[in-house]
N, C-alpha and C positions, 0 to 999 in steps of 0.2 A: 077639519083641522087644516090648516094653511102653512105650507113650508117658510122658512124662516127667509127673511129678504136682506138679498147677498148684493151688499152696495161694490157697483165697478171702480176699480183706482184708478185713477188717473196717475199715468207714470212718463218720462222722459225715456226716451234711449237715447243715448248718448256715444256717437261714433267712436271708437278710437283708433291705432294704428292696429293694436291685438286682436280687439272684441271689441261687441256693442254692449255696456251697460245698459239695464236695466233698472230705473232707480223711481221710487214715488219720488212725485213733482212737488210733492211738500216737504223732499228735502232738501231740492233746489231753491237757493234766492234768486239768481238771477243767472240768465247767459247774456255775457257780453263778449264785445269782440275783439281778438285777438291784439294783444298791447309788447310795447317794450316792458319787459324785465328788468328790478332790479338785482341785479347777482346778489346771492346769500354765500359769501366767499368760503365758510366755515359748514355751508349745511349738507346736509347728505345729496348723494349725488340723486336723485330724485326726485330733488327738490330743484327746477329750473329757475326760481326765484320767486322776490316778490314783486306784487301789482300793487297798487292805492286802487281801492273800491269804496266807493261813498265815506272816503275819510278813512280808510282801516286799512293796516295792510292786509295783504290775503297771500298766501304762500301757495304757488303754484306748482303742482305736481306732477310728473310725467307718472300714468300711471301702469303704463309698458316697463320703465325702469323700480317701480314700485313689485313688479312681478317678476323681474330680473329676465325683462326684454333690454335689449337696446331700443333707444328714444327716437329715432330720424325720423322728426314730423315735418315731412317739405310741405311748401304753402298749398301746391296741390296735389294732386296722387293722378298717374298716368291709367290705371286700371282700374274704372268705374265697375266690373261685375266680381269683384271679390269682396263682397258679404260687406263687414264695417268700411272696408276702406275705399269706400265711393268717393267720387268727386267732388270737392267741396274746400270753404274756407274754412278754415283754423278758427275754433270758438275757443272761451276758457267756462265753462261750465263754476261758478260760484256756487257751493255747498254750505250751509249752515252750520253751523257748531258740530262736533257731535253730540250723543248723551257725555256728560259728566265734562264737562269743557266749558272754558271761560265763554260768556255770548259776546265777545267780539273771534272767537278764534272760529272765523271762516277760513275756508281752504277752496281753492279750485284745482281744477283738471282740466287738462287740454282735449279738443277734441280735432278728428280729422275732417268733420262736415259738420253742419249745420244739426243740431238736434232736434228731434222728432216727437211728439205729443201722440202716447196712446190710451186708449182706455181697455184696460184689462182686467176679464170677469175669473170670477171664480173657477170656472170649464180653464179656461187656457192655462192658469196657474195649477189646476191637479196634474197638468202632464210637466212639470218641474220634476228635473232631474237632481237630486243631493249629486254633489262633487268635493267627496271629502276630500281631507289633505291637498287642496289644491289652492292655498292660502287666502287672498282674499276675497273670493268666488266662495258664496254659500250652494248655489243651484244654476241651471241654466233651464233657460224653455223656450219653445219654440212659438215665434208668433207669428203666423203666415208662413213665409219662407226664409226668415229669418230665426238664426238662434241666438238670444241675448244670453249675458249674463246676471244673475243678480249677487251685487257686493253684499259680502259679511260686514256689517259696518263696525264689528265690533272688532272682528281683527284687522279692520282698514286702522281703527282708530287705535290697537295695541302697533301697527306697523306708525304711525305718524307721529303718538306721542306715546314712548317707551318709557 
């Protein structure tokens, strides 16, 4: 009898000032590079503004102030060995819809460095830690020497549109 065949994901990490996200790559459209904003005069403050992406707005998120960090994303970061906030240029990570959302309502998030392409097996995801009550974090796990997080998207997306 033959054990069942456990396909690897392919996932983004994704820096940020906080933590490194965690997220499949299939629910990134694109990483482009850091733009002028336009102010959203009226939106919640976690909201840095919008960008034009292939014709669409896209509302970009801080998403340190989404977790009720303060947002100070300087272009660079002076201390490359502290975990997410390595050295690097300022990305905006473009996300896809969520489930139940119009297919033009993309969203991005800022990042602090350039994001990172891994492939992660079945093994490294059984050692995921649950982090309940800790809002939009479902689990965290460790990959290498690094601990990501991975996003609840479900309560990313009751915190974006309520």
């Amino acid at each position: 009898m033959s054990s069942p065949t456990v396909q690897p994901l392919h996932a983004l990490e994704i820096p940020t000032q906080a933590l490194s996200l965690l997220v499949p790559s299939a629910c990134v459209a694109e990483v482009v590079s850091h733009c002028a904003l336009a102010a959203l005069p009226l939106g919640p403050e976690w909201v840095l503004g919008v960008m034009g992406w292939r014709s669409k707005p896209v509302s970009v998120i801080s998403l340190e102030t989404v977790m009720g960090r303060v947002a100070g994303l300087p272009d660079r970061l002076s201390d490359p060995d502290t975990g997410p906030r390595r050295r690097g240029t300022r990305k905006i990570v473009v996300f896809y819809p969520l489930p139940g959302r119009k297919p033009w309502e993309f969203f991005g998030i800022v990042t602090c460095a350039e994001p990172q392409s891994h492939v992660v097996d079945s093994a490294a995801l059984a050692g995921a830690v649950d982090t309940p009550n800790s809002g939009i974090i479902a689990m965290t796990v460790q990959l290498g020497n690094s601990v990501m997080a991975i996003p609840d998207m479900g309560a990313l997306a009751a915190v974006l549109y309520p």
